[in-house]
N, C-alpha and C positions, 0 to 999 in steps of 0.2 A: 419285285424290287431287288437288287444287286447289294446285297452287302456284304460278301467275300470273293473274293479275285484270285485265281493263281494265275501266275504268270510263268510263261516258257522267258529266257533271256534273249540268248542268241537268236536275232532276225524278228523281235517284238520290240522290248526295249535297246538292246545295243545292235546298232544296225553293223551287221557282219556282211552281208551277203559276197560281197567280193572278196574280203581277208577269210571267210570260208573255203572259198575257190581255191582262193592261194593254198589252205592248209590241205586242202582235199589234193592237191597236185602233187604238192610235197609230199604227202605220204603215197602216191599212185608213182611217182620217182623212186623210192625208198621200194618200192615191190616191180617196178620195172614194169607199170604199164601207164599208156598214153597216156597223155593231159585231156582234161575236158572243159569244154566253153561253160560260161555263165549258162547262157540255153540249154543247154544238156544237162549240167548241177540242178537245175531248176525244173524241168522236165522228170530228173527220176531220183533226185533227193529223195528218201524214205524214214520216218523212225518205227522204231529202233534204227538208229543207225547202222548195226551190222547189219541190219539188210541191206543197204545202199554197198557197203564197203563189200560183202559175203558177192554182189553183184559182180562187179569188176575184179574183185581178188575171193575167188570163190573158197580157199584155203585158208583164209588169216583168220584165228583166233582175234576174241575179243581182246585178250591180254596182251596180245604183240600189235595189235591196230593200236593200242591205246599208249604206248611205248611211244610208237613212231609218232602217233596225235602230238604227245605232251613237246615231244621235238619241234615235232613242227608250229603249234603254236607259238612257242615263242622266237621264233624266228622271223615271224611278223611283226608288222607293226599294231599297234593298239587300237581297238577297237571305238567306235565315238558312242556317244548315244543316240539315240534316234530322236532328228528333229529336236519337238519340246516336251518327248512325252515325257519327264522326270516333275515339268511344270501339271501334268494331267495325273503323274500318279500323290503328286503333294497336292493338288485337290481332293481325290479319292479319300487320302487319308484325314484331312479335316472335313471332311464327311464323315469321319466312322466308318469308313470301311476297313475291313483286315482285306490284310494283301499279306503273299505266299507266292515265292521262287520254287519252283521244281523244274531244275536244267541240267542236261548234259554237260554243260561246261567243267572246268575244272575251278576247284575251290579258290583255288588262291589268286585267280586270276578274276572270276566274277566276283568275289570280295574286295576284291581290290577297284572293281568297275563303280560296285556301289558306292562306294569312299566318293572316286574321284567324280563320279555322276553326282554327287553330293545326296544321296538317298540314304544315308546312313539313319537307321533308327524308325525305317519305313515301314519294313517288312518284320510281318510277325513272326514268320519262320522261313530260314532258306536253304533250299536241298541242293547240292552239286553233286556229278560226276553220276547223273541216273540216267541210265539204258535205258529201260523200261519204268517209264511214268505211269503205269496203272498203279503200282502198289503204295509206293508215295501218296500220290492224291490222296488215294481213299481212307490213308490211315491218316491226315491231314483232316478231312472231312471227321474223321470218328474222334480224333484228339480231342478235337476244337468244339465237336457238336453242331457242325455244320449246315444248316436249313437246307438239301439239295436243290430247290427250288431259289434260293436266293445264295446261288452257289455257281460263277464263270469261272471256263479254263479258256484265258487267252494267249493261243499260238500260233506258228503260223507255217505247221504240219499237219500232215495227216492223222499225227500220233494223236496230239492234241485234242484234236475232234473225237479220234476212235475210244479216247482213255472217258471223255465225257458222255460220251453216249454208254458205254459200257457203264460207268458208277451214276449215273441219273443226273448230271447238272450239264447246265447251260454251256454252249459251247459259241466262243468266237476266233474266227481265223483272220488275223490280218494280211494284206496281201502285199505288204511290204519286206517279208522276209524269203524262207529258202527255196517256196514253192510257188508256182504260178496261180491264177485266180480261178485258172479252170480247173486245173486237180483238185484244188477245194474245192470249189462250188459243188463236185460231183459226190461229194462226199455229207452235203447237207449239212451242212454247220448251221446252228441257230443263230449265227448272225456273222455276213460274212463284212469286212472292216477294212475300209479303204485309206482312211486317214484319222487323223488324231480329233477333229472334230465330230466322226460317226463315233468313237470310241467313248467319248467324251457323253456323247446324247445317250449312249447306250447305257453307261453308269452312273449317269448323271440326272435324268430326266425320266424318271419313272416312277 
């Protein structure tokens, strides 16, 4: 049975996949290399994210990628939610479940998602601006006293998957976000999540 959730943001709950593209170009501009289609973003999307960026701009520090990030961000337009999961995570919660953000995004913009997603007061705890989601998680798990076994990380990377099988809890990859169905699948996720109805059974019906 499921009664803790962490969640990735970007490409689970606020669907980015294309204002992603935008930011990933804008900053692939800003270093003077080509653009890249959705299929390509999707194809070799990686976290940690410097791997993906260290790919195409083999030379950029985290701390000058993440300059040019914050730029570019906001030069876009705002992000929506995805679908109706904010109705799927306000079920979770009057179940009793704890839920937990751990996302690369930037603080004051995913805070600001939440507001306007109307999830304020959902999440037990919310981490922004994390490279690397191993260490997060796991101190999350020991904070809390976390059951491993009644313990999902749902995302919809590879990171996701690798951070869960690495600290022992369940792992779900949606395939609505940065990556395609078949990089996950290849990676054996405990549960791979098509739509907000598998999601929904998977937390809901156990």
């Amino acid at each position: 049975m499921i009664k803790n959730i962490i969640f990735d943001w970007s490409g689970v709950v606020k669907d980015a996949v294309k204002i992603h593209l935008s930011v990933v170009n804008k900053i692939f501009d800003e270093f003077g290399v080509n653009h890249i289609t959705l299929d390509e973003l999707k194809e070799n999307w990686v976290q940690p994210y410097m791997g993906f960026y260290n790919k195409y701009i083999p030379n950029v520090s985290a701390a000058e990628e993440q300059v040019v990030y914050e730029k570019a961000v906001f030069e876009c337009p705002e992000g929506e939610v995805y679908l109706t999961i904010a109705d799927s995570i306000k079920k979770f919660k009057e179940k009793g479940i704890k839920m937990y953000v751990v996302s690369s995004d930037l603080q004051r913009t995913l805070l600001s998602e939440i507001k306007r997603f109307n999830l304020e007061n959902i999440f037990h705890e919310v981490y922004t601006d994390i490279h690397d989601k191993t260490e997060t998680a796991l101190s999350i798990i020991k904070k809390n006293n976390l059951n491993l076994e009644e313990t999902i990380f749902i995302g919809d990377s590879n990171h996701e998957v690798e951070v869960s099988k690495e600290i022992g809890i369940k792992s779900g990859a949606v395939t609505w976000g940065f990556q395609t169905e078949e990089r996950l699948a290849k990676l054996n996720p405990d549960y791979i999540i098509h739509n907000l109805e598998e999601l929904e059974k998977i937390i809901c019906q156990q």
